[in-house]
N, C-alpha and C positions, 0 to 999 in steps of 0.2 A: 758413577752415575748409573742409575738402572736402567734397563733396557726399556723398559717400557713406562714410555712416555705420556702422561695425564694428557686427557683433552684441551684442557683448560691452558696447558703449557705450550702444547703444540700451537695451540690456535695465537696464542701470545706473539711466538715465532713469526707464523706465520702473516701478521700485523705490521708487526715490525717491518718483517723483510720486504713489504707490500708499500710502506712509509718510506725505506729506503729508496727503494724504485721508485715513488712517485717527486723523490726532490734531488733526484741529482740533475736529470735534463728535461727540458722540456720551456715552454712559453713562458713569459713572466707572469707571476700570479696576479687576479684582481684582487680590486679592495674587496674590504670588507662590506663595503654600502652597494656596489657591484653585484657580488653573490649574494646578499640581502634578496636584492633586486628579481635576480634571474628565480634564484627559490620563491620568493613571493609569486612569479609566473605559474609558475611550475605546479606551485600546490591550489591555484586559480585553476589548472589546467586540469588538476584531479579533482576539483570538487563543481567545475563546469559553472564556475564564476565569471562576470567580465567585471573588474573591480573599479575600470573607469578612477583612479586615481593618479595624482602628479606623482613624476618618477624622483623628485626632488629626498635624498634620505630620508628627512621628517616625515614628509608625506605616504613614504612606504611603511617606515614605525608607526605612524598613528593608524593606514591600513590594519597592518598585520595585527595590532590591539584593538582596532574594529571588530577584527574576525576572533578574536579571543575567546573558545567556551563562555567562560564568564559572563562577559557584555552580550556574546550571542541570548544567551540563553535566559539572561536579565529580561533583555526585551522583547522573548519568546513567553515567558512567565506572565509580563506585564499585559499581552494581547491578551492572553487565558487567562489571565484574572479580571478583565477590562471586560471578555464575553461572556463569562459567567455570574457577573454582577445582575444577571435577568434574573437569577435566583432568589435572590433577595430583594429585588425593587419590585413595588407595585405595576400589575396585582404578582407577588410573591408567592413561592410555597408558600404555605402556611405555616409549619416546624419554625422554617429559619427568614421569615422577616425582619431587616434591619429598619432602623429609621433611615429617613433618606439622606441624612447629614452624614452619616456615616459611610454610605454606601456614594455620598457623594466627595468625602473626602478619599475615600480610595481611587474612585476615579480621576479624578485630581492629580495622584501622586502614579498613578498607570499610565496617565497622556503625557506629564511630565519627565516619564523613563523611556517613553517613548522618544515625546522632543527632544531630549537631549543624545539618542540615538541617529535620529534625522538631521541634529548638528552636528555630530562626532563626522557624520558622512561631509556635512560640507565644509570641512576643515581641510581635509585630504583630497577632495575633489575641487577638479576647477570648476568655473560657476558655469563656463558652457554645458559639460558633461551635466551638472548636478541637473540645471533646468532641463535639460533633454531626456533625463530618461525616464519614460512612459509610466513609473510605479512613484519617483518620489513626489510628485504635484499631485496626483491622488491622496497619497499618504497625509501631505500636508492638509490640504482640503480638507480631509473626514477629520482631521485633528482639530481644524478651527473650528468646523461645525460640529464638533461635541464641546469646544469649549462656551460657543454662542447660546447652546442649547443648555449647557449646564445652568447658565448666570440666568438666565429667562425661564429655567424651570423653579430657582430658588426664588428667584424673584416675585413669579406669579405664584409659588405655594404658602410665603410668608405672607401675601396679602387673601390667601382664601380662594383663589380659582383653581379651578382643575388645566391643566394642561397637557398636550402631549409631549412626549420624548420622541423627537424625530429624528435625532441622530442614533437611535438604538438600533434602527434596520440596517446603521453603515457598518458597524461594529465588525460583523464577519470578514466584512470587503478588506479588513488590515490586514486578515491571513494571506490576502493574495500582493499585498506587498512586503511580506516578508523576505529575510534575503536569499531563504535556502527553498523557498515555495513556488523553485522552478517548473516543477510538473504541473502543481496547481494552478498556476497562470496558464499553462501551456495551454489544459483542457478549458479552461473559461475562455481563453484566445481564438480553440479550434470550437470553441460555441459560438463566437461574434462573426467568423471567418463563415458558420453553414450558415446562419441566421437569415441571411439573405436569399438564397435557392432556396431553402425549408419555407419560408416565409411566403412564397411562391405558392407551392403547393397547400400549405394549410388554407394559405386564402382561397384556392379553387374550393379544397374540402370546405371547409365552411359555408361557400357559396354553393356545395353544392348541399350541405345539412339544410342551409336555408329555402334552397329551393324544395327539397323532398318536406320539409317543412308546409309550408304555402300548400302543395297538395294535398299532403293528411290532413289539412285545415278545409280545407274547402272538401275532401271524399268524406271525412265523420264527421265533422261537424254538428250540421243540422239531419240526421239520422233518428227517427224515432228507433226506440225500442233497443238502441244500443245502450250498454250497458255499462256503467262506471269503472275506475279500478278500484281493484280490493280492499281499497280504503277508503271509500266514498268518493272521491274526487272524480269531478266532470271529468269524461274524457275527449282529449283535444278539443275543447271549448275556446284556447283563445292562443294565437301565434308563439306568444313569448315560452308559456308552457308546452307546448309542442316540438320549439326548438330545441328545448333542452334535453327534452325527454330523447328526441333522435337524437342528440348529441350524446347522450349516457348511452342508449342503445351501439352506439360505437365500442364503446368499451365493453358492452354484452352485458352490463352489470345487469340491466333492467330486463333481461330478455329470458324469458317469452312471456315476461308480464306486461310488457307494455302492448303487446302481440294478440291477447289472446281476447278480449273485448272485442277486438273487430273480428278473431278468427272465429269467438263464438256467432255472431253476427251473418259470417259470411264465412266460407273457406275460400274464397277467390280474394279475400284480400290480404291471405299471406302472401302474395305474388307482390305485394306494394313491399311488405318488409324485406323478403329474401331478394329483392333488387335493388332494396336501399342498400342491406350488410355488402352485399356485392361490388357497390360500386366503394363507396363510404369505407367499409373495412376492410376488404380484402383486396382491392385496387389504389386508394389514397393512403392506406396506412403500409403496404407495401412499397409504394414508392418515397414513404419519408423517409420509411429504413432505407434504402437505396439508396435517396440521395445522399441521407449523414451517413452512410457507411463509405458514400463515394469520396465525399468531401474529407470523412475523417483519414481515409488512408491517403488523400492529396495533402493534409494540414499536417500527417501526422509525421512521414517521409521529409514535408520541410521542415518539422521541429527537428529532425534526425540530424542530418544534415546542417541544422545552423547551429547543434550541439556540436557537429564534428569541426565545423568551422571553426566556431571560439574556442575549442581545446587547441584547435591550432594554431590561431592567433596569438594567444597566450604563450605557446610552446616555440615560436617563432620571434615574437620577443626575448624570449629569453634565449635563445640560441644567438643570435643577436650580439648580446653582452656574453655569450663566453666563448664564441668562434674564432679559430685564426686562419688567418692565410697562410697556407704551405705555399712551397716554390713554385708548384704548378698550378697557380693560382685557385687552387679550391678552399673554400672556406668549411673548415671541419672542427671539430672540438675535440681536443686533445685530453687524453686518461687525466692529467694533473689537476685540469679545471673542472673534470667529471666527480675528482674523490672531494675537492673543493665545495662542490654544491651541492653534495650528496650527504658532505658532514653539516650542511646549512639546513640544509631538508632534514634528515634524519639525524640529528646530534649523537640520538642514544644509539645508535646502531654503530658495528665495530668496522671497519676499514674494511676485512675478509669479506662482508657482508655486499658493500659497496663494490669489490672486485665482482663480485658473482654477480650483480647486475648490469656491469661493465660487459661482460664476457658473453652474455646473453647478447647483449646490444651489437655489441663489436663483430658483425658478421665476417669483417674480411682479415680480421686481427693484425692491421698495420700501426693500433696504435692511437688513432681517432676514427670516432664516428661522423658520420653522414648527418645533411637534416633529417634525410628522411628517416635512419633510424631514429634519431634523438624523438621524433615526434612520437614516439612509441611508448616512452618515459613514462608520461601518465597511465598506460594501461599496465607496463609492468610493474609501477610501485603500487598497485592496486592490489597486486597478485600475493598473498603470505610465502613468508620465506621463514621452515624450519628448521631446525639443528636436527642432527640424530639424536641427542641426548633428548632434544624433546620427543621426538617420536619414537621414542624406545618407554615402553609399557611398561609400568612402577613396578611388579614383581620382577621384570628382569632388571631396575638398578637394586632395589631391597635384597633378593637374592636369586647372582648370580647363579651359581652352580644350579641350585632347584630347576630355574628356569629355563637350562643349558640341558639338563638330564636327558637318557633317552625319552623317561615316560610322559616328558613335559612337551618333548618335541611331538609323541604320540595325538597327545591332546591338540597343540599348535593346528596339526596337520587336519584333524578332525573338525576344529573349527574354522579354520581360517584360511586351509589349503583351498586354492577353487577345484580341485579336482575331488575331494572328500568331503569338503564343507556343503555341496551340494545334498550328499543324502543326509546331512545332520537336520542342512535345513528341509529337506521332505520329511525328516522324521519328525520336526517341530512341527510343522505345518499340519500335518496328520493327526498331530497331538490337539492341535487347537480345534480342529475340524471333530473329532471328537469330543472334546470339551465339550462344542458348541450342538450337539446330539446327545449329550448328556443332560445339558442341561435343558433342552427341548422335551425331553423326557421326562425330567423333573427326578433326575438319577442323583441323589448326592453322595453315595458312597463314594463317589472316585474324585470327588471337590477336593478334599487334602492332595491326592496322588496330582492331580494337573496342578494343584500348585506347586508344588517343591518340584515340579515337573520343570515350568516354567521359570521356577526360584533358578533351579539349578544351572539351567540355560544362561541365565541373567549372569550368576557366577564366573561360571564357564568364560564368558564372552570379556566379563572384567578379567579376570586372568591373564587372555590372550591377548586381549587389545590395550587392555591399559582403558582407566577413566575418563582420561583427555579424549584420547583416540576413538571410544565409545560411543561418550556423549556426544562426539560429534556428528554423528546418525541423527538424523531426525527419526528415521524408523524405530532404532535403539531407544532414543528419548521416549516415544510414544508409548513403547512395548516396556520400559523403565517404569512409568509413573502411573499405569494400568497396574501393574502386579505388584509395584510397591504398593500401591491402594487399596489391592482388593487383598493382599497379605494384612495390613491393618486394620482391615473390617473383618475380616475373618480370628483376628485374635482376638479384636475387642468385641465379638459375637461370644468368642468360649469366656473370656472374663468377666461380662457382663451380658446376664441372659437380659435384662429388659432390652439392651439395644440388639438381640435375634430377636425380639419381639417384635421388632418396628418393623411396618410392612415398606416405609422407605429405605432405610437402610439395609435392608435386601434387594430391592428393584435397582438402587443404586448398584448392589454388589452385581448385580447379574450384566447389567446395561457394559459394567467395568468389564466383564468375561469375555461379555459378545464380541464389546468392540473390537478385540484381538483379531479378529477376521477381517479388517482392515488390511492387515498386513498380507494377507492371502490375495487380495484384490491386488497389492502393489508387487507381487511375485509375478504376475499375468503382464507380459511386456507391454500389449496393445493397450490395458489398464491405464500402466506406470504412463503412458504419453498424455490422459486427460488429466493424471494424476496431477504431473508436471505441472502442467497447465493452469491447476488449481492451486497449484503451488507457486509458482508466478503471477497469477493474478490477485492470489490472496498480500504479497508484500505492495501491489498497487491498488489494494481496496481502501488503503489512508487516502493514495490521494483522489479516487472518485467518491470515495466517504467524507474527504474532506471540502467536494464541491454541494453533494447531496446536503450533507452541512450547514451553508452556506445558505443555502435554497430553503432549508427547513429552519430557519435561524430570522430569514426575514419574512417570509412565509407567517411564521409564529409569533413575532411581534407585531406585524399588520393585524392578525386574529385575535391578537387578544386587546388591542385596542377598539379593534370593532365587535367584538363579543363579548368579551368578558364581563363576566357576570351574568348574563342571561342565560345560563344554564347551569343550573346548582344540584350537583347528587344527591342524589335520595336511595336511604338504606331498603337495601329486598327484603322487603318481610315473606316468611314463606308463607304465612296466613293472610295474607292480602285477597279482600275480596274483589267484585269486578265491580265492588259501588265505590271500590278506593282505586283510583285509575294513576299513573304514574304520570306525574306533570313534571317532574325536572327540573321543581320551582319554577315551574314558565302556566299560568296553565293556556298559555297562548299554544301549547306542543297537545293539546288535548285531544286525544284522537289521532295522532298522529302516528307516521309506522315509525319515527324517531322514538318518540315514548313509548309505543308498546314493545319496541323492541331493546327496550330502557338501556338505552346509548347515555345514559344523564352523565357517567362515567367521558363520554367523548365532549370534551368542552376547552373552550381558551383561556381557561381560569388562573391556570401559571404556565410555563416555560414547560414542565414534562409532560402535565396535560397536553398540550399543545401540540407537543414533536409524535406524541402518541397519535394524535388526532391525523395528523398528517402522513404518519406513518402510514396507517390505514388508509387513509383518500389516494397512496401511491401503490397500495395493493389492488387498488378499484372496485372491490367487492362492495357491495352495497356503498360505494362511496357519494351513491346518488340521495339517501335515506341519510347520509351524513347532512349532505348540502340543504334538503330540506328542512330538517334538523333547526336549522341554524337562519335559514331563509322564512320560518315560521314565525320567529322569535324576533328578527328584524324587519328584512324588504327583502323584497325581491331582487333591487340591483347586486345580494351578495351571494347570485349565483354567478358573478363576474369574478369574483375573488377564486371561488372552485373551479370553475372555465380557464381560467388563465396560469392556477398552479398544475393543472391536470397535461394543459399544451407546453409549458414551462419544463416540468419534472418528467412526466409521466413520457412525454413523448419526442422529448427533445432530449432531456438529460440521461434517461433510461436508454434511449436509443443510441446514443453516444455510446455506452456503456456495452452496449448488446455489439457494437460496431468493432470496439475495445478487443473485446472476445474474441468475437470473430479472428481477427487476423492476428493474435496474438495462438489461438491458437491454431491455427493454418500455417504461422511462424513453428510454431514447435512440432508438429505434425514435418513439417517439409524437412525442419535441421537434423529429425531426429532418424529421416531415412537418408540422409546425406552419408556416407563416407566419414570417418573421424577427422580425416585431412579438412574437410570443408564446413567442420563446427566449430573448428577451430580459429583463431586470428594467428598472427605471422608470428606474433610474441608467444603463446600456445605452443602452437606449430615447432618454433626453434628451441622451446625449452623440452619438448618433451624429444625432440631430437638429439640434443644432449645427452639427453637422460637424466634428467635434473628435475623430473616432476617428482610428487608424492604420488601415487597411486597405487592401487592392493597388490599388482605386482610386485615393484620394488620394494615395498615394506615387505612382501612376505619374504622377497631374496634377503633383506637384512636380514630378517629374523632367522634365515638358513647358516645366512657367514657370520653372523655375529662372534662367532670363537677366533674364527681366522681376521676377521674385520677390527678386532677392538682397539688393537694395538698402533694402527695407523691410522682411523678413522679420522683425525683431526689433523694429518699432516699434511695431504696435497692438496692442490690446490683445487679451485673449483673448474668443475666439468672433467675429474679426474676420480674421483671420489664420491661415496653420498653422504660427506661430510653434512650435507646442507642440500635442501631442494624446496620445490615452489608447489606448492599445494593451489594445483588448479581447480577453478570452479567445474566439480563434474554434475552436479547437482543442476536445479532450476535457478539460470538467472533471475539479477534483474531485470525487469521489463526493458529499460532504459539503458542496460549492457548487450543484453540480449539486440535489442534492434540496432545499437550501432553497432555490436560486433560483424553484424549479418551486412549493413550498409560498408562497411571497410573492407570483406570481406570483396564482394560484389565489385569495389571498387579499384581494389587489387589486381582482380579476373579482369576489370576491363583493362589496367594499364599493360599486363601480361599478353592479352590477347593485339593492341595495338601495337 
């Protein structure tokens, strides 16, 4: 037999002998419907489920086939096709109109994938649970009421009446019963939770727009020789128009036009406006932030915490079912029943693999663990576990020797050493910094030389790193699909001169160059902390995009049942004279700063129109010439519609959002001047203690011993070896790791300190 022993053979061994030891002594095994049981907890506990289902077998299999991709995602499909059906129903894009028989048979067959998800749930749940929890009686509800609304919308179109669809505004609201749209409930939850203090305040601000109101009414009024606004309109002539206008002035959209008729008038009565802004916007809109910033860090600490709860409820159950009692009456869970539920949990994973999460676990290595380890479970099967063969760079398994050589090692140490890789990357940085002065100069001689500059780098770093290991950079990705882009426009510029003709695909090419200075900003440590920040709040922009969503989803079908059609686009002629005045098919809009400022484009004429329209009213710029807009063409009452999305989005849900920020990053700001001990959690903490993380350290020691390493690399056991290690999050969590790592952490310090 040869001495040296394949990976693949050793690790074999080492299985085996791991299978041996786990069935000679030890507790009596569970069933099979047992470990079912406890891993059904288990993986509720990593995905921060409460499954509310009978423990009865059936009941656990029909669960565990509830949560099946498949069916998941059947009736994730069915919602996104049930909400995009505005596409094509009246009033429709125009492109893709269906008849409504069509658009009504799919809904149809979208509610019924649905109900039959809403009964797959009460098959497995008992009927107390089912009726109790706060999302499926919603769920049901909007399901009836789109099926009552279907039969009465067919019913009144076969006979010739027009009708409304009043179940179209519910349509969003399924997102927030869905099963996995636990953040999204969360923020809709910590919106119902300010609602009430917010509600508080808005009401003073409004009482007190209304009172500064009443006095602009009764101080211009009756003023000779004051002077209209810009667009002929009486100024402040009657209460309801006065309010609204200091209501827009809040937002500043109107300002210093709404200002400047009395300032021409008088200069004594800008002391009326800069003590309205005063009070109105810099004292009442201050205190809304305030308070939803207050509220959202009370609401949001108890989302935290009822997350940590339920993983540990879950995780307590299931310990539960696999614990015994030793002699000294402790209840612990013994290695046997640990590789048992671990082969239930992860089937494809090999035995070695489940030792080394064992071993992590097992702090005092008598054999079983603790609850309090076992509660840990969840965050460390969350954590990746890689082999050395995967972490070893394709040119070093393709060809060894090459990649052993001194000159390779040369290169190694050049790029990837942190004591030499530092002036590689100043000399790359330098490189791009130049670029970026080149081409401010408008230098193209040296355009080839920075690229095969930056090609080469690119190279380099695949080399050393391997592809896996590369692309795992976000930076690497970013700095990847820049120079592969701007290499391809640069070839297909020498192959074909028409496309160096084009003045885009050079502004393209350039915009590609710039961007590279990106990376320079993420070199600058103080940078890299807002970086972060951006970088965690962008994997939580789904779920405040998906409330904004929500908002502009019922927002849009209210609009375009009350608008639609009353504002029709008209093409810009550049030769339009001023005796051809832009009506916007209304010519109710005649004269108006809507139409001269030919908005005909901003209208509730379909679903994208629409989100567009809205889009705009939450930037507030001129979104008071939006509402008139549309208040010209109807009544007046539908500056209630603008009033109420502006208090709704603008100032409630944006401020939420602004709140979000805030202490998220305050959070990263704080972890990131902590100590590494203290960014860490306990599972962290004890694996990198081991020495059993992946980090640029220890891959660069592998890549050192790799000659002396190869031959036993697969034979000892784990926390002996770096047969195998766990590739910690060094990067930007999740928002939702991120704060309960920091809540467990906290929570830790206090038990220590008592």
């Amino acid at each position: 037999m040869s001495t040296e022993m394949s990976y693949t053979e050793t690790r074999r061994d080492s299985v085996c002998e791991g299978l041996n030891t786990d069935v000679t002594e030890g507790p009596p095994p569970l069933s099979d419907e047992d470990l079912r049981l406890a891993a059904t907890y288990v993986n509720d506990a990593r995905n921060g489920c409460r499954g509310n289902f009978k423990n009865d077998p059936k009941s656990v299999r029909l669960y565990n086939l509830y949560n099946h991709p498949a069916f998941f995602w059947t009736s994730h499909v069915a919602v996104g096709v049930l909400i995009s059906l505005v596409l094509f129903e009246d009033p429709a894009v125009p492109s893709i109109r269906l008849d409504y028989w069509i658009t009504m048979c799919v809904e149809l067959l979208c509610v019924g994938l649905i109900f039959s998800r809403l009964a797959h749930q009460g098959v497995f749940s008992s009927e107390e649970n089912f009726w109790r929890s706060k999302r499926r009686l919603p769920f049901l509800i909007i399901l009836l009421l789109t099926l009552v609304d279907m039969v009465l919308y067919v019913i009144l179109s076969e006979i010739g009446v027009t009708s409304v669809r009043f179940s179209r505004p519910l349509r969003p609201l399924l997102l927030l019963c869905m099963d996995r749209a636990k953040q999204l409930r969360a923020v809709f939850k910590n919106i119902l939770l300010t609602l009430p203090d917010i509600i508080t305040v808005l009401t003073l601000f409004l009482l007190s727009v209304a009172f500064f109101a009443l006095m602009a009414l009764k101080i211009f009024q009756n003023r000779r020789n004051l002077v209209n606004y810009s667009d002929g309109q009486p100024y402040m002539h009657n209460y309801l128009d006065t309010f609204f206008h200091l209501y827009v002035l809040v937002t500043t959209a109107n300002f210093p036009d709404v200002m400047m008729p009395a300032f021409d008038y008088n200069a004594w009565f800008t002391l009326f406006f800069i003590i309205y802004l005063i009070i109105c916007l810099y004292l009442f809109m201050s205190i809304c932030l305030a308070t939803i910033y207050n509220n959202f860090k009370e609401h949001l600490k108890e989302y935290v915490e009822d997350s940590v709860r339920e993983k540990q409820d879950n995780l307590q159950l299931a310990f539960d079912i696999l614990k015994v009692e030793t002699g000294h009456g402790e209840k612990l869970l013994p290695k046997s029943r640990w590789m048992s539920l671990m082969r239930t949990v992860h089937p494809s994973r090999l035995d070695l693999e489940h030792s080394l999460l064992w071993d992590v676990l097992a702090n005092k290595h008598t054999g079983y663990i603790s609850k309090s380890e076992f509660f840990h479970v969840a965050n460390l099967l969350d954590i990746q576990v890689l082999e050395v063969k995967d972490r070893e760079p394709e040119f070093q398994r393709w060809f060894p020797r090459c990649y052993t050589s001194k000159a390779s090692r040369l290169i190694r140490k050049t790029v990837a050493n942190s004591c030499f890789s530092r002036f590689f990357r100043y000399f790359i940085d330098l490189a791009v910094v130049a670029n970026a002065v080149c081409i401010a100069l408008d230098e193209e001689d040296f355009e080839w030389f920075f690229m095969a500059l930056f090609v080469f780098e690119i190279l380099l770093k695949f080399y050393v790193f391997g592809l896996k290991k590369f692309f795992h950079s976000a930076m690497n990705m970013f700095d990847f699909v820049l120079i592969v882009a701007a290499l391809v426009i640069n070839v297909l510029e020498l192959a074909w001169t028409s496309i160096s003709n084009q003045t885009g695909a050079l502004d393209f090419l350039l915009v590609l160059r710039l961007l590279r200075l990106v990376r320079l900003v993420y070199a600058i440590e103080r940078f890299r902390i807002v970086l972060k920040t951006i970088s965690s709040i962008g994997r939580s922009l789904l779920t405040y995009g998906g409330v904004l969503f929500v908002f502009f989803y019922i927002f849009a079908i209210i609009g375009m049942e009350a608008f639609s059609g009353k504002i029709i686009p008209e093409p810009v002629l550049a030769n339009r004279t001023q005796n051809q005045p832009i009506l916007c098919g209304n010519p109710k809009l005649n004269g108006t700063q809507f139409a001269m400022n030919r908005y005909c484009n901003n209208n509730f004429n379909d679903i994208l129109h629409s989100f567009v329209v809205l889009f705009e009213l939450m930037v507030v710029n001129q979104w008071h010439v939006l509402a008139e807009g549309f208040v010209a063409v109807t009544h007046q009452a539908a500056r209630i519609y603008f009033i109420v999305y502006h208090l709704l989005v603008v100032i409630l849900v944006l401020n939420i959002f602004s709140a979000f920020i805030l202490e998220l990053f305050m959070l990263e700001y704080t972890m990131s001047k902590e100590p590494a001990e203290r960014r860490e959690s306990i599972i962290e903490r004890r694996i990198t203690v081991m020495g059993l993380d992946e980090d640029e350290s220890t891959y660069l020691n592998d890549l050192e011993n790799e000659e002396t390493d190869t031959n036993i690399r697969g034979g000892r056991r784990p926390g002996q070896s770096p047969a195998m290690r766990f590739r910690l999050p060094r990067g930007a969590n999740k928002v939702e790791e991120l704060l309960q790592k920091m809540y467990e952490i906290e929570r830790e310090e206090d038990k220590s300190d008592v």
